[in-house]
C-alpha positions as CSV (number, residue, x, y, z in Angstrom):
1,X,0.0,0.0,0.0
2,X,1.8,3.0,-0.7
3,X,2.5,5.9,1.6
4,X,0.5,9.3,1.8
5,X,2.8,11.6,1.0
6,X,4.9,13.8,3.6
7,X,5.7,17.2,3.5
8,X,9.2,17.7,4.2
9,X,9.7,21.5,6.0
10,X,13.2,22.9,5.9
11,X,13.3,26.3,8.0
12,X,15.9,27.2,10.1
13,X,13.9,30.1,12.2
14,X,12.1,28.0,14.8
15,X,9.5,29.8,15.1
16,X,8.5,29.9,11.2
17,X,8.9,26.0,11.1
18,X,6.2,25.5,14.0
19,X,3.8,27.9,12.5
20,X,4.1,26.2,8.7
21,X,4.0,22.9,10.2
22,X,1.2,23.6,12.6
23,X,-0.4,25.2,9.7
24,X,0.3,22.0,6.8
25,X,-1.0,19.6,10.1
26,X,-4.1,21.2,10.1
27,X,-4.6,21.5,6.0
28,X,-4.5,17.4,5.9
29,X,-0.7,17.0,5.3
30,X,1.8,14.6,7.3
31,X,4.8,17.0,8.0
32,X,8.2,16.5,9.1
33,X,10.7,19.5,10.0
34,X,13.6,19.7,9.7
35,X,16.4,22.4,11.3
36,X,18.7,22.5,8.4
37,X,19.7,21.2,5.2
38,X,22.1,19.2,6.6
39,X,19.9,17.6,9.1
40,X,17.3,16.6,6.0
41,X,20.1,15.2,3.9
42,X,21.4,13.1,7.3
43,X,17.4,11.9,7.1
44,X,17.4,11.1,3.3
45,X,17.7,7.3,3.8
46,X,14.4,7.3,5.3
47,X,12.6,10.3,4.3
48,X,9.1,9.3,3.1
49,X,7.6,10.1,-1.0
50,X,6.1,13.7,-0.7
51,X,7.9,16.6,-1.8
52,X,10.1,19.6,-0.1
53,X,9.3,23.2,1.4
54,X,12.7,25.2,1.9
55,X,13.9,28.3,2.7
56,X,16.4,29.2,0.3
57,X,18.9,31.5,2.5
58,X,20.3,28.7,5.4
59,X,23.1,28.6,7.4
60,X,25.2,26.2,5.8
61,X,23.6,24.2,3.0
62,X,21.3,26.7,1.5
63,X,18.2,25.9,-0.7
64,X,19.9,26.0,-4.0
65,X,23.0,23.5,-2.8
66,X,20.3,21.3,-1.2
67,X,18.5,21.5,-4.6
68,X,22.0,20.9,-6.3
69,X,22.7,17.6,-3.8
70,X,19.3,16.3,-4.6
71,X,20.2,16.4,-8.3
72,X,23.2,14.6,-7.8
73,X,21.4,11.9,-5.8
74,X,18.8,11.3,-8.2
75,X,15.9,12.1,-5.6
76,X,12.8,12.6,-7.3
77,X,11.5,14.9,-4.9
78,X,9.9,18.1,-5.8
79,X,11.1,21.0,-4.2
80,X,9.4,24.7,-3.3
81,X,11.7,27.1,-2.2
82,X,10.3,29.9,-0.2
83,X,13.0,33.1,-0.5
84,X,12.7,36.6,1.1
85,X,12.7,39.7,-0.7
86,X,16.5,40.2,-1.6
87,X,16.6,36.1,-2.3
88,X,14.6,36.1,-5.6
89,X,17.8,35.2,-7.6
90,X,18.9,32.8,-5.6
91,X,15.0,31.1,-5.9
92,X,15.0,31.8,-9.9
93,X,18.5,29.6,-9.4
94,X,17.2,27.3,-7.7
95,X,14.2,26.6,-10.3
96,X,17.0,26.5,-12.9
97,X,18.3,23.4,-11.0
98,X,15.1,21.7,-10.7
99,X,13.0,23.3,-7.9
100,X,9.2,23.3,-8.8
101,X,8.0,27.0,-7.6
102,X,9.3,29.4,-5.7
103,X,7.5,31.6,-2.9
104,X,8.3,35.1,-1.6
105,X,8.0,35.9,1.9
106,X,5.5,37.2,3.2
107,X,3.0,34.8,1.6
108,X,-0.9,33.5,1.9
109,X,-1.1,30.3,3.3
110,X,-3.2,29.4,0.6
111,X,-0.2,30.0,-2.3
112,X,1.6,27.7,-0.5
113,X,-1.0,24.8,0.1
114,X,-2.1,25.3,-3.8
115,X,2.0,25.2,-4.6
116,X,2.0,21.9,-2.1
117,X,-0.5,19.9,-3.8
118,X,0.6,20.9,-7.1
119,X,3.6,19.2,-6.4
120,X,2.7,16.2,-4.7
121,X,0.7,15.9,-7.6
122,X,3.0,16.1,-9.8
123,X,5.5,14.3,-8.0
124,X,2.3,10.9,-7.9
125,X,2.4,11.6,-12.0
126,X,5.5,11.0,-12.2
127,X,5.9,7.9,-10.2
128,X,2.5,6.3,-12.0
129,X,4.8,6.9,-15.2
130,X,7.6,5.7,-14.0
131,X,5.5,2.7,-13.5
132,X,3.9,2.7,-16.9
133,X,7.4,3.1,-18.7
134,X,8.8,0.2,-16.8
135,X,5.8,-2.1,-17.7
136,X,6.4,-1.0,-21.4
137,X,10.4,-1.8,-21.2
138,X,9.2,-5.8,-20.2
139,X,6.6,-5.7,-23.2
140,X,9.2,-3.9,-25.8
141,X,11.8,-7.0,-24.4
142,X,9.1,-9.3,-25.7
143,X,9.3,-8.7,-29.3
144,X,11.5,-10.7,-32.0
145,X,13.9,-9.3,-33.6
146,X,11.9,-8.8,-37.0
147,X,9.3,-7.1,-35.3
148,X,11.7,-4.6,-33.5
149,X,12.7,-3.9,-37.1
150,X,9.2,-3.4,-38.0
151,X,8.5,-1.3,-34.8
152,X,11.8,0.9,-35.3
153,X,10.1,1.5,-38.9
154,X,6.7,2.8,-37.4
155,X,8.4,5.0,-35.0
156,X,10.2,6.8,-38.2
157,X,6.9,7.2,-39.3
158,X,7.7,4.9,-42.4
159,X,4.5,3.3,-44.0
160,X,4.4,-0.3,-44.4
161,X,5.4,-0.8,-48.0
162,X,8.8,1.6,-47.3
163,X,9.5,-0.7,-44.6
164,X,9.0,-3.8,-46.5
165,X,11.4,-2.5,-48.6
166,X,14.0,-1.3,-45.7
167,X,14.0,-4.9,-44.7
168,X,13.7,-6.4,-48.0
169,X,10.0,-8.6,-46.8
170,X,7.1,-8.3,-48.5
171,X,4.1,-5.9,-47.4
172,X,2.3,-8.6,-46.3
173,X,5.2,-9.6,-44.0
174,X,5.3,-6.5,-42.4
175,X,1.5,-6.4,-41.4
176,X,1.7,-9.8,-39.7
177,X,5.2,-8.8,-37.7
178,X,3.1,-5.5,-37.5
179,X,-0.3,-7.4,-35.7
180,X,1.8,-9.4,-33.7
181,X,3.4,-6.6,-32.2
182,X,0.5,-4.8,-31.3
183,X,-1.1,-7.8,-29.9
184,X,2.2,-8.2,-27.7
185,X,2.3,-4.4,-26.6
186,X,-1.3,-4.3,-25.9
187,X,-1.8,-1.2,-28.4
188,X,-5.3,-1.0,-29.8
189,X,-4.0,1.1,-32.6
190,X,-1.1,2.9,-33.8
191,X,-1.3,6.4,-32.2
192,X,-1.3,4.0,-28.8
193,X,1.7,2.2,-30.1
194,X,3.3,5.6,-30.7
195,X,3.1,6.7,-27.2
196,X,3.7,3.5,-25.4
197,X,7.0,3.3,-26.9
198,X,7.9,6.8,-26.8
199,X,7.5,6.8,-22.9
200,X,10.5,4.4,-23.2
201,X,12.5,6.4,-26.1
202,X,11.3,9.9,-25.9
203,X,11.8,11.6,-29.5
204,X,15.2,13.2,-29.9
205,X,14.2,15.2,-33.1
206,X,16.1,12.4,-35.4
């Protein structure tokens, strides 16, 4: 069963991390705090799915290294940096790296919930695609060789004749390498074949 999704507060001013988290508690999220950068990163073998509320100016570790170290660790975690007035570029750096949103202080509680579930939702897209690509991989492992070929052709956007020719088989050839791998990728038509496999191999323009 998987996990409801924690909100993982990063604010070093005490007094500003009891009043968000008292304020997420009471909006329906799970919250954990957190002092520091440092002391989030220490927690990172056990931090829970959710996504991240910083404060982009830290002692130590600031919002835009944390973002950085995130990055570097592959952890698919969004993050929201919330910056003061003079922070701005340091936020707009941060999004470079990766970070979702950015918040300047002081804000309505409601930007930041609306900027919270935004991202947990995103965050839940992206693992149910995740999922989808990986169940794709196992189906796209399935195919012969000869209907790779064929499905290599489709993605070019070759028709089936062109392809017969590519592979020097006959059009007829193609359309039963081209049903079997259909059936096999569970694709009711092409447009669905299309995408399924492009999940896998996004398009790189060639």
């Amino acid at each position: 069963m998987a996990l409801d999704p924690v909100v993982h507060l990063i604010e070093d001013d005490e007094g500003v991390r009891q009043g968000l988290a008292f304020l997420l508690t009471a909006s329906g999220f799970a919250v954990r705090v957190y002092e520091s950068a440092v002391a989030f990163l220490d927690a990172l073998p056990s931090v829970q799915p959710g996504c991240v509320v910083t404060d982009v100016r830290m002692p130590g570790i600031d919002g835009l290294e944390l973002q950085r170290q995130l990055n570097e660790r592959r952890i698919g975690l969004p993050v929201i940096v919330m910056t003061g007035h003079g922070d701005v570029p340091l936020a707009v750096e941060a999004m470079k790296a990766g970070a979702i949103d950015f918040l300047e202080k002081p804000f309505n509680d409601e930007v930041l919930l609306s900027a919270i579930r935004t991202a947990v939702n995103r965050r839940a897209e992206g693992a149910r695609r995740y999922d989808e690509a990986a169940a794709v991989a196992l189906k796209l492992a399935s195919l012969s060789v000869r209907e790779t070929e064929v499905l290599e052709g489709l993605l070019a956007g070759r028709p089936n004749k062109t392809i017969a020719y590519d592979l020097s088989i006959s059009v007829r050839t193609v359309e039963v390498h081209r049903a079997h791998l259909m059936a096999k990728m569970g694709a009711a038509n092409l447009s669905e074949l299309l995408r399924m496999a492009f999940l896998v191999r996004p398009m790189d323009g060639g």
